[in-house]
PDB file of N, CA, C and O in Angstrom:
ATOM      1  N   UNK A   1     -21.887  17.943  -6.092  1.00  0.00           N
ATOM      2  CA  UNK A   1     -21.601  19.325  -5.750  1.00  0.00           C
ATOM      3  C   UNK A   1     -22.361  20.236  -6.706  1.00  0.00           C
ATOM      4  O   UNK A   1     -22.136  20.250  -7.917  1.00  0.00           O
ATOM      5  N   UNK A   2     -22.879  20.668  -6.362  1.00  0.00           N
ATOM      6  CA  UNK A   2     -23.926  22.092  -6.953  1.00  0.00           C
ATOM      7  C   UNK A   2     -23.306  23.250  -7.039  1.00  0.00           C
ATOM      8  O   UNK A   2     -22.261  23.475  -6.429  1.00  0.00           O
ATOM      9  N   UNK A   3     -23.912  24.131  -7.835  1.00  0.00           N
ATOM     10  CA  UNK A   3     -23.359  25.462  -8.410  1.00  0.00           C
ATOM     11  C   UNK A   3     -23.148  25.974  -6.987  1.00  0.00           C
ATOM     12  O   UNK A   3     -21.924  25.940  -6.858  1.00  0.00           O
ATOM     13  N   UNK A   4     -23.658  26.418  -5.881  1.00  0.00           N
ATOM     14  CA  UNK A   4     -24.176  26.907  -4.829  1.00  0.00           C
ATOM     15  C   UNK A   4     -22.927  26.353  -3.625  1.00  0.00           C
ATOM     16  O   UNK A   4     -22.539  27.126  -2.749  1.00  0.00           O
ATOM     17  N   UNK A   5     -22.437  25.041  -3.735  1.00  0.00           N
ATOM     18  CA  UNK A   5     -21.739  24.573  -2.882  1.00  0.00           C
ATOM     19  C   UNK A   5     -20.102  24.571  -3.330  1.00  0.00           C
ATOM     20  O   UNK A   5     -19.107  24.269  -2.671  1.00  0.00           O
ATOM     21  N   UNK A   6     -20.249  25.047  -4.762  1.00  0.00           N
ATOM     22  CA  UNK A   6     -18.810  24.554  -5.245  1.00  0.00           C
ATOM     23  C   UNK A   6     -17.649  25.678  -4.398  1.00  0.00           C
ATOM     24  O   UNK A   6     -18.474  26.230  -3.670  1.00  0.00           O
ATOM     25  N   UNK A   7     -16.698  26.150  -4.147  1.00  0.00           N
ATOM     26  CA  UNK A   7     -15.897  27.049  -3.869  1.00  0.00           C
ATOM     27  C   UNK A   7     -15.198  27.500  -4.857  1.00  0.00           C
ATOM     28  O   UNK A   7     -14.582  26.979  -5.787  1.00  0.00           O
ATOM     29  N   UNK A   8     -15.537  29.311  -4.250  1.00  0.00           N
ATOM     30  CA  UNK A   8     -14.778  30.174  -5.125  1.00  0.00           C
ATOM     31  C   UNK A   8     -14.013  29.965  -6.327  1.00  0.00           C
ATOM     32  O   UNK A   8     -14.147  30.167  -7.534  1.00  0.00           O
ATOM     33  N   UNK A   9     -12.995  29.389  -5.384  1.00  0.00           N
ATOM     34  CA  UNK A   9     -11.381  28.882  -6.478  1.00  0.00           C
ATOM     35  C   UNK A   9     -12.136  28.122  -7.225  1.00  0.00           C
ATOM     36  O   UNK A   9     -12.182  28.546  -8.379  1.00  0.00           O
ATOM     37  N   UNK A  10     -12.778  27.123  -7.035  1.00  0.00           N
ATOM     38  CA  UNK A  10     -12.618  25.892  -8.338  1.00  0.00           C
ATOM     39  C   UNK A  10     -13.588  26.783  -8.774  1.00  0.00           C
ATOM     40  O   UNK A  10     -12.753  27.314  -9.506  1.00  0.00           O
ATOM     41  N   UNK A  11     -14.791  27.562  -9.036  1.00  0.00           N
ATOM     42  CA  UNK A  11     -15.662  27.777  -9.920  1.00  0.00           C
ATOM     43  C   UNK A  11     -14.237  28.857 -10.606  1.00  0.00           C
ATOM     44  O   UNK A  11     -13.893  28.468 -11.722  1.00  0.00           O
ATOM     45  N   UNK A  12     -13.822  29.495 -10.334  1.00  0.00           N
ATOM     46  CA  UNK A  12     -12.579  30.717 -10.801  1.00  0.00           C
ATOM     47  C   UNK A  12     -11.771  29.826 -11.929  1.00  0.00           C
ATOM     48  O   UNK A  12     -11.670  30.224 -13.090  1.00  0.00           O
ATOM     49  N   UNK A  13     -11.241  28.658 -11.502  1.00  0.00           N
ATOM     50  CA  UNK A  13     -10.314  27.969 -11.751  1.00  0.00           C
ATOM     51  C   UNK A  13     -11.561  26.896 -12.999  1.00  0.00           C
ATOM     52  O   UNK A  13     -10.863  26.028 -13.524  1.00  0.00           O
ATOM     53  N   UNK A  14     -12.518  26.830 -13.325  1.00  0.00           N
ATOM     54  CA  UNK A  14     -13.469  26.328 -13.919  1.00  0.00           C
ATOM     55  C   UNK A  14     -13.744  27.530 -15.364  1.00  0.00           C
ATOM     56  O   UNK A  14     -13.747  27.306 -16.575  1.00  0.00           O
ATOM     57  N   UNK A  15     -13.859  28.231 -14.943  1.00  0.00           N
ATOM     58  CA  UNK A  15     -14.116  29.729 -15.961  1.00  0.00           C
ATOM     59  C   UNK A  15     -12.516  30.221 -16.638  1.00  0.00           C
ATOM     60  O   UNK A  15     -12.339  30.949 -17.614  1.00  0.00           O
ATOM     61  N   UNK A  16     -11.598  29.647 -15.879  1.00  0.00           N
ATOM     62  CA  UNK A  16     -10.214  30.084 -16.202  1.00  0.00           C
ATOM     63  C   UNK A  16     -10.130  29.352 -17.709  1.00  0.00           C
ATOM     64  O   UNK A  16     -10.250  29.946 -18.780  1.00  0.00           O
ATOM     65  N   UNK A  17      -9.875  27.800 -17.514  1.00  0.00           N
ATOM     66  CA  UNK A  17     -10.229  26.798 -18.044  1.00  0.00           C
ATOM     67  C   UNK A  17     -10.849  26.932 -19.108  1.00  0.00           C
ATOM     68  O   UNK A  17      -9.977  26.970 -19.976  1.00  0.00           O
ATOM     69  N   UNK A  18     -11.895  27.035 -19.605  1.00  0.00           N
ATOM     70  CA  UNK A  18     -13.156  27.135 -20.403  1.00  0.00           C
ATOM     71  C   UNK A  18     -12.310  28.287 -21.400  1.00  0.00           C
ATOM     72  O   UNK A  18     -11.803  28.158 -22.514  1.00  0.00           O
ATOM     73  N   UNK A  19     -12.398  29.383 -20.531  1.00  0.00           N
ATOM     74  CA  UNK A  19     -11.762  30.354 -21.753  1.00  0.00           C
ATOM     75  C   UNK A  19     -10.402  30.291 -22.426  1.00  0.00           C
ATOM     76  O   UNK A  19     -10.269  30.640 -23.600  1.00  0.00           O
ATOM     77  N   UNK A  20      -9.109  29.723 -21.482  1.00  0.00           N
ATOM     78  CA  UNK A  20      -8.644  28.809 -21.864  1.00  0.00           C
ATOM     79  C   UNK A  20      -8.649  28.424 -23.560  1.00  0.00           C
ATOM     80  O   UNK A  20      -8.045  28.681 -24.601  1.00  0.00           O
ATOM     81  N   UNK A  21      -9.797  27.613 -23.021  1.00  0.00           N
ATOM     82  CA  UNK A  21      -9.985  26.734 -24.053  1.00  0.00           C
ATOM     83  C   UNK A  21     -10.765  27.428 -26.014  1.00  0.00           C
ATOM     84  O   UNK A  21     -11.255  26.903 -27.014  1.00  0.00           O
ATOM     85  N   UNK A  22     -10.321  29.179 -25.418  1.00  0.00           N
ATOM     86  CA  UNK A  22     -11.219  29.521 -26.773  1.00  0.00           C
ATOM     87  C   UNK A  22      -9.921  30.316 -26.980  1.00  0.00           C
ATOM     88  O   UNK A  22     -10.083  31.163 -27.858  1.00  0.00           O
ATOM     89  N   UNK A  23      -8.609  30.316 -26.423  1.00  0.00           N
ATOM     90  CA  UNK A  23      -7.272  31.153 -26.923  1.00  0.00           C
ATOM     91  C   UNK A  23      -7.119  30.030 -27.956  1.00  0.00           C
ATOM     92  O   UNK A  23      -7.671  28.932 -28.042  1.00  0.00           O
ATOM     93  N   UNK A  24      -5.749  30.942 -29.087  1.00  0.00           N
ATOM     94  CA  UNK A  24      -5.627  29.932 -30.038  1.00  0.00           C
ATOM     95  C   UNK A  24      -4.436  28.998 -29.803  1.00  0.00           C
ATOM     96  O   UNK A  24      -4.140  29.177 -28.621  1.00  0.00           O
ATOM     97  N   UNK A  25      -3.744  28.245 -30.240  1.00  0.00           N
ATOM     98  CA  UNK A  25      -3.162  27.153 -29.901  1.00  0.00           C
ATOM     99  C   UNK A  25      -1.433  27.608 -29.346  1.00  0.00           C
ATOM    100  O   UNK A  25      -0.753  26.782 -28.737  1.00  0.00           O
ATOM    101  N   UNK A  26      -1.045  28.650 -29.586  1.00  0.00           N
ATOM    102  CA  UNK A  26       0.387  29.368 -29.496  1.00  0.00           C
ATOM    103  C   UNK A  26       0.137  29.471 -27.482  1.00  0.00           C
ATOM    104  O   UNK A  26       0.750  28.774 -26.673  1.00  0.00           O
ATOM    105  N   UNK A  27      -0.734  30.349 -27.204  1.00  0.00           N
ATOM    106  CA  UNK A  27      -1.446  30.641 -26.028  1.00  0.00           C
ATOM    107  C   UNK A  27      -1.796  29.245 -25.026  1.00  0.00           C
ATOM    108  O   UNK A  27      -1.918  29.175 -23.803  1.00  0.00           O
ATOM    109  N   UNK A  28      -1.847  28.713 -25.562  1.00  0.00           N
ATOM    110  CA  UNK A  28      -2.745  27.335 -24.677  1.00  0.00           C
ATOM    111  C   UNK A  28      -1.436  26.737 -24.341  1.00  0.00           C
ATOM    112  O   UNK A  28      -1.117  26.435 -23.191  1.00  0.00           O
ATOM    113  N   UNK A  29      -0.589  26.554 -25.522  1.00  0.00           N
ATOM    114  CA  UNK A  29       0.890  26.198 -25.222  1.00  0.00           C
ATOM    115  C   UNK A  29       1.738  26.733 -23.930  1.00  0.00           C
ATOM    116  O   UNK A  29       2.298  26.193 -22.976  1.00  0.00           O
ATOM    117  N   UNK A  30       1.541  28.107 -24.400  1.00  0.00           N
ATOM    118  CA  UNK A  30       2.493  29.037 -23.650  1.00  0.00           C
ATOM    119  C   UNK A  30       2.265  28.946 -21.939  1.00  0.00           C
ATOM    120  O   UNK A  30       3.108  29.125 -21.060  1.00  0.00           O
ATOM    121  N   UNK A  31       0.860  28.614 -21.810  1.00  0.00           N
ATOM    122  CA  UNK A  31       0.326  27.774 -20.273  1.00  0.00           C
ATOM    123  C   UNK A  31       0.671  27.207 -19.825  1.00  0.00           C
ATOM    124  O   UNK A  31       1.313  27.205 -18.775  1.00  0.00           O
ATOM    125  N   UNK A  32       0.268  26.319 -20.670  1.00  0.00           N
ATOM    126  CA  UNK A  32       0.832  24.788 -20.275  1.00  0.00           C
ATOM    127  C   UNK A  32       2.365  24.441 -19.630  1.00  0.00           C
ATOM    128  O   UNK A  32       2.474  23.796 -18.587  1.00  0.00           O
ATOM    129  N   UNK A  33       3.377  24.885 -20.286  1.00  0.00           N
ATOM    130  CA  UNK A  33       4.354  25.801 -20.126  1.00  0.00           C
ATOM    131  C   UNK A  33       4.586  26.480 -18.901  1.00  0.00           C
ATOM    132  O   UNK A  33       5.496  26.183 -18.127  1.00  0.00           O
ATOM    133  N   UNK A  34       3.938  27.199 -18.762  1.00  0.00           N
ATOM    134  CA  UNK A  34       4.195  28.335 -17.718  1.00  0.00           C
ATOM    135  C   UNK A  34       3.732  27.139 -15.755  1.00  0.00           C
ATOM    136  O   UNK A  34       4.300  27.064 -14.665  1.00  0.00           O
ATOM    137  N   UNK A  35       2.480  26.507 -16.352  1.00  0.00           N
ATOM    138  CA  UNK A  35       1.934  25.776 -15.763  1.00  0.00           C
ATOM    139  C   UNK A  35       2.844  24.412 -15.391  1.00  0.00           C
ATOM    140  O   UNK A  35       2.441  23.812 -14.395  1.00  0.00           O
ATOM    141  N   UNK A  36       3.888  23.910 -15.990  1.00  0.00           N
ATOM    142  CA  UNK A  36       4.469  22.896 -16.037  1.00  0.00           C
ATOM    143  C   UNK A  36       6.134  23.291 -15.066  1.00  0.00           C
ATOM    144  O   UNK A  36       6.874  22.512 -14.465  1.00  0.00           O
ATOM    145  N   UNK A  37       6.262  25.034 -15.297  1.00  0.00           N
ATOM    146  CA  UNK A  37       7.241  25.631 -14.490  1.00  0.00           C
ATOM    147  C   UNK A  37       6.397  26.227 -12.771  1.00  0.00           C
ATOM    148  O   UNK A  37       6.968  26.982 -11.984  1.00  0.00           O
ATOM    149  N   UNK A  38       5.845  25.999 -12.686  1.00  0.00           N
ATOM    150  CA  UNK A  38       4.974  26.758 -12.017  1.00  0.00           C
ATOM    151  C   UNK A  38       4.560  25.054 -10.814  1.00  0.00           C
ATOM    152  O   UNK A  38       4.901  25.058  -9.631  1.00  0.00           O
ATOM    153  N   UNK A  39       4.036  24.172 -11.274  1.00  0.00           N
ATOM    154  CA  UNK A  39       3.360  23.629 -10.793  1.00  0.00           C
ATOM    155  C   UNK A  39       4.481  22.079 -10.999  1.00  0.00           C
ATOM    156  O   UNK A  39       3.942  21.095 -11.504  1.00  0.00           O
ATOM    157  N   UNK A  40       5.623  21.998 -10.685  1.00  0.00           N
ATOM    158  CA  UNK A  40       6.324  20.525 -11.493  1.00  0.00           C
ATOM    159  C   UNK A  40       5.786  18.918 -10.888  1.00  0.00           C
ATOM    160  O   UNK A  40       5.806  17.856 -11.510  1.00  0.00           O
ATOM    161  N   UNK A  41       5.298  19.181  -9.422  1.00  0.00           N
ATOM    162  CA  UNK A  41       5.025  18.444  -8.651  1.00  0.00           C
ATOM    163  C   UNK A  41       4.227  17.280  -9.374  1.00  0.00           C
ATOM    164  O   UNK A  41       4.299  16.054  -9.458  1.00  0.00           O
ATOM    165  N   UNK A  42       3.114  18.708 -10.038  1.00  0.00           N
ATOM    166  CA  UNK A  42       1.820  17.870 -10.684  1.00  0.00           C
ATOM    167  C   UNK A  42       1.638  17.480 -11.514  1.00  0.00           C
ATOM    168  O   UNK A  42       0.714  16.708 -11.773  1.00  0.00           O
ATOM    169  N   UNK A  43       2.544  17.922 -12.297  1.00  0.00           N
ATOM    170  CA  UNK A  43       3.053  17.454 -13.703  1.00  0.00           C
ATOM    171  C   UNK A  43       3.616  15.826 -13.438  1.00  0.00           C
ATOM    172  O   UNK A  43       3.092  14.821 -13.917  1.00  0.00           O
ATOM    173  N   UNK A  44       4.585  15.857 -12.721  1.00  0.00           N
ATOM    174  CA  UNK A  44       5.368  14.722 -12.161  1.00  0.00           C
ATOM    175  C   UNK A  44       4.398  13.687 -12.420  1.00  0.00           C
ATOM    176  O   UNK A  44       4.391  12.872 -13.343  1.00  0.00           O
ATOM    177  N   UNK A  45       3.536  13.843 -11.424  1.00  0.00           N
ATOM    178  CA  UNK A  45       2.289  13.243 -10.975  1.00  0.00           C
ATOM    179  C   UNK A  45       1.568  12.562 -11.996  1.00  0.00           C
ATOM    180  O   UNK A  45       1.288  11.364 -11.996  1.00  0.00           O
ATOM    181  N   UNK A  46       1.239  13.550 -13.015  1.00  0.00           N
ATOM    182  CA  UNK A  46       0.417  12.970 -14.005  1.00  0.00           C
ATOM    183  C   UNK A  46       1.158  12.074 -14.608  1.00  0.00           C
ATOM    184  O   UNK A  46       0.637  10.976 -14.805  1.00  0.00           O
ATOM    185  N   UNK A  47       2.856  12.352 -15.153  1.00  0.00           N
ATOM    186  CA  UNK A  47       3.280  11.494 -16.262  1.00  0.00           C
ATOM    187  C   UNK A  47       3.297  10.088 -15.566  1.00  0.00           C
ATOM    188  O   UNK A  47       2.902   9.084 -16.158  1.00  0.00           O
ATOM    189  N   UNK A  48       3.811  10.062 -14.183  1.00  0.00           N
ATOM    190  CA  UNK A  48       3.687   8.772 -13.793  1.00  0.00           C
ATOM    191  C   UNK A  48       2.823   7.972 -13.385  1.00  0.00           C
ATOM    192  O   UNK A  48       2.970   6.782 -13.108  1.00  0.00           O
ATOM    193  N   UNK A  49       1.349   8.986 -13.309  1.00  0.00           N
ATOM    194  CA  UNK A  49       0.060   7.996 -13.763  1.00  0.00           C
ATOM    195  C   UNK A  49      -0.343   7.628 -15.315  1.00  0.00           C
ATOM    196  O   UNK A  49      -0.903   6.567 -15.592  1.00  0.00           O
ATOM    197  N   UNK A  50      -0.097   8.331 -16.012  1.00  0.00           N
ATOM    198  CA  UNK A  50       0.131   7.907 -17.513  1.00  0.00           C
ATOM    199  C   UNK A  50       0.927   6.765 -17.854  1.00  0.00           C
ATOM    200  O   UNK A  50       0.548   5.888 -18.630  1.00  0.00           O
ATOM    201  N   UNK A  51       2.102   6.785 -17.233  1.00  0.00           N
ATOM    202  CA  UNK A  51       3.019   5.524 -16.861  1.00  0.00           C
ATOM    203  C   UNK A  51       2.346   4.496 -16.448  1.00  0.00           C
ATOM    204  O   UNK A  51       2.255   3.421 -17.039  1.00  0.00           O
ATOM    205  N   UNK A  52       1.949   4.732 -15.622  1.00  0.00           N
ATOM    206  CA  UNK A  52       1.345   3.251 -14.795  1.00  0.00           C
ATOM    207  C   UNK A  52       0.228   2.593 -15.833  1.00  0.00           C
ATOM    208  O   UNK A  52       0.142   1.385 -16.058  1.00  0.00           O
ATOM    209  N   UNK A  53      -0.560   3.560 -16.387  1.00  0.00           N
ATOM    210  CA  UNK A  53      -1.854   3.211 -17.152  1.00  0.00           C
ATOM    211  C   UNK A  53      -1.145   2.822 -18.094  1.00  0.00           C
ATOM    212  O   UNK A  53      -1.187   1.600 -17.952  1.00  0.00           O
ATOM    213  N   UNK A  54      -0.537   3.020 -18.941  1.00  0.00           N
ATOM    214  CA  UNK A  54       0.341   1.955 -20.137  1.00  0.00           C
ATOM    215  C   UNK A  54       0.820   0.735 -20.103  1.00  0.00           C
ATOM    216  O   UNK A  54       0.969  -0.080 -21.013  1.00  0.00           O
ATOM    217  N   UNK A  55       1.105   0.657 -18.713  1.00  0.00           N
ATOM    218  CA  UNK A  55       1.410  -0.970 -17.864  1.00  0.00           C
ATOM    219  C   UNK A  55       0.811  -2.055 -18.398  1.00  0.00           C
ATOM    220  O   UNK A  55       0.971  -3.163 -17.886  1.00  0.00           O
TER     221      UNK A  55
END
């Protein structure tokens, strides 16, 4: 996938990310967080692929 083909959201959701990643650590928390109330499904998701990979 090329700059040209990617969609909106994920390039949005790519730049979100990145900067993200230059807040300081109180902030990144407070996301994650917000992101973990916001989104539980996927959260779910991950711990029990984390789960499985420890297997």
């Amino acid at each position: 996938m090329t700059e040209d083909t990617r969609s909106p959201w994920l390039i949005a959701a790519i730049a979100i990310s990145e900067e993200l990643k230059k807040q300081p650590p109180e902030v990144q928390a407070e996301f994650r967080l917000l992101s973990k109330k916001t989104y539980p499904e996927t959260w779910k998701a991950l711990r029990e692929k984390e789960q499985e990979e420890q297997k």
